[in-house]
NUDOMI-619197 format. One record per residue (C-alpha): residue in one letter; x, y, z. Coordinates in steps of 0.25 Angstrom, whole numbers, padded with zeros to 4 digits, always signed. Layout:
N
AXYZ ...
END
This chain:
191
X+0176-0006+0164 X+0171-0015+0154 X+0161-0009+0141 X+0147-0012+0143 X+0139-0012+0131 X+0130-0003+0129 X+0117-0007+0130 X+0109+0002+0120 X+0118-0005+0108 X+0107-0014+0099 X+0117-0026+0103 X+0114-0025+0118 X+0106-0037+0120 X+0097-0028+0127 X+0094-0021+0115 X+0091-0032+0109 X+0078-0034+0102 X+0071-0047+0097 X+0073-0049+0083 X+0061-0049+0080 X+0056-0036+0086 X+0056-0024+0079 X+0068-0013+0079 X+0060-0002+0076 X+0044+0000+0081 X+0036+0006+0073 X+0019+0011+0074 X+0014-0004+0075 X+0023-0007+0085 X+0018+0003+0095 X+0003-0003+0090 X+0005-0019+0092 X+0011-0013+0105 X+0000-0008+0112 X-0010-0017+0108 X-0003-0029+0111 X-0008-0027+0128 X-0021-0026+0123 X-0022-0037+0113 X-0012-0046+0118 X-0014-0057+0107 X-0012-0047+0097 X+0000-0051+0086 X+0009-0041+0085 X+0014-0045+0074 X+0001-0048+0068 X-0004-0034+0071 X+0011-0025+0068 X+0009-0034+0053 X-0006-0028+0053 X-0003-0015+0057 X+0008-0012+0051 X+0003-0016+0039 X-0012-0008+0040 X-0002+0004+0044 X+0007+0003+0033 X-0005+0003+0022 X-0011+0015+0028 X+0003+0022+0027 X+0003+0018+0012 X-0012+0022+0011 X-0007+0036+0018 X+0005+0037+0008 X-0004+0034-0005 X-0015+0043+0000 X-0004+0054+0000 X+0000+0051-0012 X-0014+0052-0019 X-0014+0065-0013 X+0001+0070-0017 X-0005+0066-0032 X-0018+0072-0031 X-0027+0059-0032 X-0037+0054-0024 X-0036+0040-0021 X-0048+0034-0031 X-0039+0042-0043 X-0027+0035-0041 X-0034+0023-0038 X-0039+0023-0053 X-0026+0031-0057 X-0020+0018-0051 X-0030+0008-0056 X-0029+0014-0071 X-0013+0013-0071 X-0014-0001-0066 X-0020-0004-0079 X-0008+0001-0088 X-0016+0016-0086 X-0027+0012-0096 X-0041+0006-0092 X-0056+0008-0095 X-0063+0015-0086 X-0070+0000-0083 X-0056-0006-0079 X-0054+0005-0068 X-0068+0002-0063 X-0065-0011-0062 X-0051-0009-0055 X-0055+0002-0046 X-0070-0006-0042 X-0077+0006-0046 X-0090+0008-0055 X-0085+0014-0069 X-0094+0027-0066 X-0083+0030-0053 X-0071+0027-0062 X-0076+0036-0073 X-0077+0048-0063 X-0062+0043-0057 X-0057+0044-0072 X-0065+0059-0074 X-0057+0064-0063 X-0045+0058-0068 X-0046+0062-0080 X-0048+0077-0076 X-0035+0076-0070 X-0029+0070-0082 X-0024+0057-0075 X-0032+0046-0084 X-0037+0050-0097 X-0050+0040-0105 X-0049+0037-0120 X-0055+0032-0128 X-0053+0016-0131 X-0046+0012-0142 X-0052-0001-0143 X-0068+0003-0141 X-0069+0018-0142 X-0084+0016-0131 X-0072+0014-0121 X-0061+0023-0114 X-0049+0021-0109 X-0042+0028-0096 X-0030+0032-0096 X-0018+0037-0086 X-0012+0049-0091 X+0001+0054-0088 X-0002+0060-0076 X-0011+0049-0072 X-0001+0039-0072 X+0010+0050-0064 X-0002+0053-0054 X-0005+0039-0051 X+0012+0034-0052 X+0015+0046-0044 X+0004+0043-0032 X+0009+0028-0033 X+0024+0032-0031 X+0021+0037-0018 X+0015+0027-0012 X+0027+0018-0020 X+0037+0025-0013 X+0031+0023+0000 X+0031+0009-0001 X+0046+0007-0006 X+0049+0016+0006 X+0042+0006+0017 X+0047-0005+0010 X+0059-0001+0007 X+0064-0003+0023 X+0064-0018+0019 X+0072-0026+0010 X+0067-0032-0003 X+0068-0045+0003 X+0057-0040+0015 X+0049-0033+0005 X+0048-0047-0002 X+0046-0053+0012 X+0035-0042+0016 X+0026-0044+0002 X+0027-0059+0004 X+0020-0057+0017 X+0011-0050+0016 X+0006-0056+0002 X+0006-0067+0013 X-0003-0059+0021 X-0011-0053+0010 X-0016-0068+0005 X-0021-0072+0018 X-0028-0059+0018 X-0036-0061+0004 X-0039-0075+0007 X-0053-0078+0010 X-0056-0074+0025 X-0066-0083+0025 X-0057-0095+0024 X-0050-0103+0033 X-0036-0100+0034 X-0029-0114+0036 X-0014-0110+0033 
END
């Protein structure tokens, strides 16, 4: 009697997928799935791009949040912790209004609180005393690295599953993306 091959082996051309398809399903999947009867000219490939991506910023959001909490900030404080240190950790109180979009009398009571906590400090100016300077201190700058690391570390951990050649690929497209998405709606696309 002659071997047969065993048909649950990856090499069985019954086992065998198209090339294009997926080896592992993930959430998405299970979603284009079910609504492809009821929208059949749905894209899948349009909507797993969209959704995927929509569910991956709201699983970094998610991972930020919780490292807010982990460090003891509420989002507006490392928001100016974040803008301050993207200045060099020095600005005027009117640079962080600016940068965060806010009227200077919101940043000052953001810079109180802070302060109390002793994660920025104001000074004086040295080139016209009428003026302060804010400042992160030591902590600040620990508090706001530390709540950055989290969500650093989250991201080399996604995409840290593809090669630097993919990661490359990956940013290209989606700078692609992201151009056709800060163009003008209201003109014509004629690509």
């Amino acid at each position: 009697m002659r071997d047969r091959p065993d048909p649950r082996t990856y090499d069985h051309p019954m086992n065998q997928q198209d090339p294009a398809a997926p080896r592992e399903r993930d959430w998405t999947d299970g979603h284009v799935a079910r609504w492809q009867p009821v929208l059949p000219e749905l894209d899948p490939v349009v909507e797993g791009a969209v959704t995927r991506m929509k569910k991956l910023s709201v699983h970094l959001r998610r991972v930020r949040e919780q490292s807010l909490v982990d460090f003891d900030l509420e989002r507006h404080e490392f928001d100016t912790l974040h803008k301050l240190a993207g200045r060099g950790g020095s600005a005027a109180p009117s640079e962080l209004a600016q940068d965060l979009d806010l009227a200077p009398a919101s940043v000052t009571g953001r810079l109180d609180a802070l302060e109390k906590r002793g994660l920025v400090r104001r000074t004086p100016s040295t080139t016209d005393r009428r003026r302060v300077v804010v400042e992160l201190t030591d902590a600040g700058r620990t508090t706001w690295l530390g709540a950055m690391d989290v969500l650093g570390h989250e991201e080399e951990r996604l995409l840290g599953v593809l090669t630097p050649a993919e990661r490359t690929t990956l940013n290209d497209l989606l700078r692609r993306v992201m151009l056709a998405a800060e163009e003008d709606p209201a003109t014509p696309h004629w690509h």
